[in-house]
Backbone as CSV, one residue per row, in Angstrom:
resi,resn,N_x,N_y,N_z,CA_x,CA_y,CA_z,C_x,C_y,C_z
1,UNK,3.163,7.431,-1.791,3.107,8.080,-3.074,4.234,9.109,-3.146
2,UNK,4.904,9.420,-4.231,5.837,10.309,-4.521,5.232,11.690,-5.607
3,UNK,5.817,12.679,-5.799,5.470,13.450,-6.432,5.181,13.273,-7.839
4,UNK,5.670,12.270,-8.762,5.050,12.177,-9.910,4.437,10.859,-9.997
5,UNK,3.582,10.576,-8.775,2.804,9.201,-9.053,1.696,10.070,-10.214
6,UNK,0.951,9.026,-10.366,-0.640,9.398,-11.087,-1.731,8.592,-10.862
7,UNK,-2.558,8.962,-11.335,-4.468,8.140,-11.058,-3.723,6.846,-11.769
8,UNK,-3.288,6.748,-13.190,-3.311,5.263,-13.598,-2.301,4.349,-12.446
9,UNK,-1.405,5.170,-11.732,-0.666,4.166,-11.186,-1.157,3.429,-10.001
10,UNK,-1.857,4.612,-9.324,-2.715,4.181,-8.430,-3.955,3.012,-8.588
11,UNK,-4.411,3.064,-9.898,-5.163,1.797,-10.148,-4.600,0.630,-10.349
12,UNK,-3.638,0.729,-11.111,-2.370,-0.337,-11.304,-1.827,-0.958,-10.127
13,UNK,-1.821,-0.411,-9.115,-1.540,-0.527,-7.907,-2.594,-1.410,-7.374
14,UNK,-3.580,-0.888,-7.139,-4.930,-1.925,-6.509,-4.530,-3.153,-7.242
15,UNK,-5.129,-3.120,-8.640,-4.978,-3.943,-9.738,-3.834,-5.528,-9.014
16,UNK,-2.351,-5.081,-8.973,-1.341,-5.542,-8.133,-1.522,-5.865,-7.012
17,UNK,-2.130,-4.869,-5.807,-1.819,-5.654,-4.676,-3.246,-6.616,-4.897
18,UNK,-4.705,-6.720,-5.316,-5.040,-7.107,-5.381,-5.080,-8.925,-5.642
19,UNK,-4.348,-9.115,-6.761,-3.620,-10.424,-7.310,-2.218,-10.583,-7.089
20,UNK,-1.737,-10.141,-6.040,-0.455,-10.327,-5.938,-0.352,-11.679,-4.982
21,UNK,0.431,-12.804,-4.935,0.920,-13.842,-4.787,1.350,-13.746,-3.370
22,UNK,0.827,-13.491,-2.492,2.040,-13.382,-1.366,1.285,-14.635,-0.146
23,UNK,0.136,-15.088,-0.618,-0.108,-16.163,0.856,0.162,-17.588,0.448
24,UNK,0.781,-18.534,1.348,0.790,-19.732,0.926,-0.457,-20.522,0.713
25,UNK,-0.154,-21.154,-0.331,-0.809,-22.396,-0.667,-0.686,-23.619,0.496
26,UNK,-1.343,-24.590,-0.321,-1.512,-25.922,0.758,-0.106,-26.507,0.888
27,UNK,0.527,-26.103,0.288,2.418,-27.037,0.214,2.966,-26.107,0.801
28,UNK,2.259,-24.433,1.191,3.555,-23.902,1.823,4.082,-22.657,0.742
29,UNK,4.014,-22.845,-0.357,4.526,-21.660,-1.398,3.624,-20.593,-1.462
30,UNK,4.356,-19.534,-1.519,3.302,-18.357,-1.597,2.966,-18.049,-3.073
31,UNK,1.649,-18.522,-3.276,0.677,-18.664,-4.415,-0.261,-18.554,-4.150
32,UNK,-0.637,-17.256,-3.424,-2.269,-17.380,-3.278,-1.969,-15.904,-3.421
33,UNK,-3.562,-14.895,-4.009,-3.721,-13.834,-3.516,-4.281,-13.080,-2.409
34,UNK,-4.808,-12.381,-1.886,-5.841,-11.664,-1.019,-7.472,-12.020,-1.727
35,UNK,-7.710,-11.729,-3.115,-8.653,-12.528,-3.692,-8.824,-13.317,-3.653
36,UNK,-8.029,-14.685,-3.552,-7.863,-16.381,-3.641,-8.157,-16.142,-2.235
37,UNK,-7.811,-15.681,-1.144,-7.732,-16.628,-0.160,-9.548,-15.718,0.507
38,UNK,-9.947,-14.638,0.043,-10.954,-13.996,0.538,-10.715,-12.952,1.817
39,UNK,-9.466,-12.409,1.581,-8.518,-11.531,2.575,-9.401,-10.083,2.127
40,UNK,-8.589,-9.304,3.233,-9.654,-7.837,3.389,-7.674,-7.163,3.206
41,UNK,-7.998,-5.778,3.081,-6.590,-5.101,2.797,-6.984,-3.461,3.781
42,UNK,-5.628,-3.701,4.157,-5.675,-2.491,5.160,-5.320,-1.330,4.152
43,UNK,-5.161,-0.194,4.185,-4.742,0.543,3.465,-4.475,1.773,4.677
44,UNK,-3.049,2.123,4.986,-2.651,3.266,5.742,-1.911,4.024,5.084
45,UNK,-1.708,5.307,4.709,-0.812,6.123,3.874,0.538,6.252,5.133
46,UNK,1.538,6.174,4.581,2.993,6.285,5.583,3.554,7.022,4.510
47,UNK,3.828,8.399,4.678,4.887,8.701,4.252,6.494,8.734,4.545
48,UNK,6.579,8.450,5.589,7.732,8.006,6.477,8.768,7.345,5.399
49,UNK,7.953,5.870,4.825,8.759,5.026,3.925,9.707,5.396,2.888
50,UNK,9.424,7.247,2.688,10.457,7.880,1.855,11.358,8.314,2.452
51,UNK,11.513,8.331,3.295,12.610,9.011,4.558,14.255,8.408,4.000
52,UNK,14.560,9.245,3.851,15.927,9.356,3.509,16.884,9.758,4.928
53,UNK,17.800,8.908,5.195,18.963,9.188,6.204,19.664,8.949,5.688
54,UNK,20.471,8.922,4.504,21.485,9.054,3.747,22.555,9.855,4.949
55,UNK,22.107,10.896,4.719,23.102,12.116,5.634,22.490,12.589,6.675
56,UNK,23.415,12.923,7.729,22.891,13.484,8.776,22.115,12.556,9.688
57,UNK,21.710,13.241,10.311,20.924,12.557,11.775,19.497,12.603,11.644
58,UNK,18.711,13.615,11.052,17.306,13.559,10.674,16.881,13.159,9.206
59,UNK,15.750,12.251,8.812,15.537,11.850,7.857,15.088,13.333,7.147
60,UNK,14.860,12.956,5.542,14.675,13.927,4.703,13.450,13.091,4.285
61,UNK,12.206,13.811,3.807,10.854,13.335,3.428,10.636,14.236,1.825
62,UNK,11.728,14.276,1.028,11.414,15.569,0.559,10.877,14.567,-1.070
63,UNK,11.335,13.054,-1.122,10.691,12.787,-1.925,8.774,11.877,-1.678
64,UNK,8.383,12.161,-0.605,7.273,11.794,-0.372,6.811,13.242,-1.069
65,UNK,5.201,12.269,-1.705,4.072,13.431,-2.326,3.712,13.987,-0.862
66,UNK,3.512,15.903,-1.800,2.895,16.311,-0.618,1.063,16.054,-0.629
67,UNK,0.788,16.192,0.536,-0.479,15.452,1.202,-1.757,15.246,-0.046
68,UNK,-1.536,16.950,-0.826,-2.451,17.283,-1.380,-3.228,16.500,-2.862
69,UNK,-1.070,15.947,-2.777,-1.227,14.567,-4.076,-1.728,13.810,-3.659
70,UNK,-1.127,13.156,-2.882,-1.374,12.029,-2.074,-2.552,11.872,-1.871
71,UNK,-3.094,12.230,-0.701,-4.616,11.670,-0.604,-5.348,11.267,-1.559
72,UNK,-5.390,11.965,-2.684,-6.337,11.826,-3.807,-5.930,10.610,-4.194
73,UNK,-4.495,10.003,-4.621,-4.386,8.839,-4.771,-4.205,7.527,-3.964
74,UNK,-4.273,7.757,-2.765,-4.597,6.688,-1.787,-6.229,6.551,-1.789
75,UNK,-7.253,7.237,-1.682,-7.997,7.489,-2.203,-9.072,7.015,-3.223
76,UNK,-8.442,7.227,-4.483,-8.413,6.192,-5.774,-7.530,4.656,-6.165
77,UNK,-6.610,4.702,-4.750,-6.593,3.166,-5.004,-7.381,1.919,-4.099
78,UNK,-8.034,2.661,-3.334,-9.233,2.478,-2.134,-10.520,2.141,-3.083
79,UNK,-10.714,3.178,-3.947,-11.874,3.134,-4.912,-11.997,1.800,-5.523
80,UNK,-10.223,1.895,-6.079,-10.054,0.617,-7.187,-10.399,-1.113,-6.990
81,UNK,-9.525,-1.097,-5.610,-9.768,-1.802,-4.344,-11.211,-2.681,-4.703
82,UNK,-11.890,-2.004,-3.892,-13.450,-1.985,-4.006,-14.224,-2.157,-4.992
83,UNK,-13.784,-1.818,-6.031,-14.636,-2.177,-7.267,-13.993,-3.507,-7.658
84,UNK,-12.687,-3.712,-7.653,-12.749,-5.542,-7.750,-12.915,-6.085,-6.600
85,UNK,-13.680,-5.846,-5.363,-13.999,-6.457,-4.770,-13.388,-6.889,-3.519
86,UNK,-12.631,-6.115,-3.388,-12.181,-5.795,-1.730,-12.779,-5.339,-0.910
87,UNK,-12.768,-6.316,0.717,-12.906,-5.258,1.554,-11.827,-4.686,2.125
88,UNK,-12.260,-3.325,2.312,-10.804,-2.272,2.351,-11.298,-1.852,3.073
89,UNK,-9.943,-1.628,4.842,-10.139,-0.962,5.818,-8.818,0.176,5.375
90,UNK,-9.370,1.477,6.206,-8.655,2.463,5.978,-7.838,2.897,7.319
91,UNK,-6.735,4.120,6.743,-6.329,4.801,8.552,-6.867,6.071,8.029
92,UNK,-7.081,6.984,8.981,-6.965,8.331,8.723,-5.826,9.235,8.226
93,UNK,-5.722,9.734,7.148,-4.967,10.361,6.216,-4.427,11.382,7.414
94,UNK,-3.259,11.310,7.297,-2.591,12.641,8.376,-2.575,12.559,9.539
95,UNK,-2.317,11.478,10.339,-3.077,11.002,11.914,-2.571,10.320,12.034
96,UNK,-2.036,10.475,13.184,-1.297,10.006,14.229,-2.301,8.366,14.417
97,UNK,-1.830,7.198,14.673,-2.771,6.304,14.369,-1.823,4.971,15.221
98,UNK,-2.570,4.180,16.002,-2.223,2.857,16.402,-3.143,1.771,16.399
99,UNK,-2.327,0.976,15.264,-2.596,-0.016,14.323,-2.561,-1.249,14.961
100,UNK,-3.316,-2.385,15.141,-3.575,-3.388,15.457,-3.790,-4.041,14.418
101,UNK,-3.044,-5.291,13.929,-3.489,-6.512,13.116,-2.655,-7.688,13.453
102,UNK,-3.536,-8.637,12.310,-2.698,-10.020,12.750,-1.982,-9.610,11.660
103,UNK,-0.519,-10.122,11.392,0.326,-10.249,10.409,0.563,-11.393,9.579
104,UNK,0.288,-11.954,8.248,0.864,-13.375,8.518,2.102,-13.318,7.637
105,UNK,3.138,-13.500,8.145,4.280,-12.996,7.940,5.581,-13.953,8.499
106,UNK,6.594,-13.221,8.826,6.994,-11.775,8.457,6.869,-11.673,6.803
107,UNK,6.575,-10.850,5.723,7.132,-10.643,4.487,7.067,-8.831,4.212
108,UNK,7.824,-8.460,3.843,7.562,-7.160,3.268,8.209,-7.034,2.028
109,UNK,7.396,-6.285,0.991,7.715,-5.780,-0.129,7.481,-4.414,-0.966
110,UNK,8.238,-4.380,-1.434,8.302,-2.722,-1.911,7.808,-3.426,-3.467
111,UNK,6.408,-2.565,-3.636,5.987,-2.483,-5.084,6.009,-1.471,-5.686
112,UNK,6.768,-1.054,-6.766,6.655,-0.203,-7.694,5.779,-0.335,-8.551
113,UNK,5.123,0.440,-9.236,4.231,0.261,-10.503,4.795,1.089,-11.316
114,UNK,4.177,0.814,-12.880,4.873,2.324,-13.523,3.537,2.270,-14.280
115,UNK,3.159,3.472,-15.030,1.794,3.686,-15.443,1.310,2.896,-16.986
């Protein structure tokens, strides 16, 4: 989350990763959702992912929300999650944390929402 996320984006967000397209189908194309296929969703807050090394030798975090935003909307997209019907595992907000899963992958994507 960044400093001017909000509650709607954060639902918009569930909303998205919820039906988002990313597992293959029977041919191989990725056309399935986490809903379609009956998938569970991890949910870990990283603020790291804003880290800027543009310059210098240490990253800059200065566009990650601070915590106080944040949580509330990791939070409420956990809520959102859940009410369409996810199961949603969490990490601990602020914590140091080692993560175990299967991946089915590799894919990564950066989702933006806008409200």
């Amino acid at each position: 989350m960044t400093h001017d996320d909000t509650e709607a984006q954060a639902i918009k967000l569930a909303q998205r990763l919820w039906k988002l397209r990313i597992f293959s189908d029977d041919e191989g194309k990725m056309n399935r959702s986490v809903d379609d296929i009956g998938g569970s969703v991890l949910i870990v807050s990283q603020f790291t992912l804003y880290a800027d090394a543009r310059r210098g030798n240490r990253p800059s975090y200065v566009d990650a929300a601070r915590p106080e935003v944040a949580e509330p909307l990791i939070e409420r997209t956990v809520d959102e999650l859940r009410t369409l019907g996810a199961k949603v595992e969490t990490g601990k907000f602020r914590a140091d944390m080692n993560v175990e899963l299967v991946n089915d992958g590799p894919v990564t994507i950066i989702l933006d929402v806008d409200a």
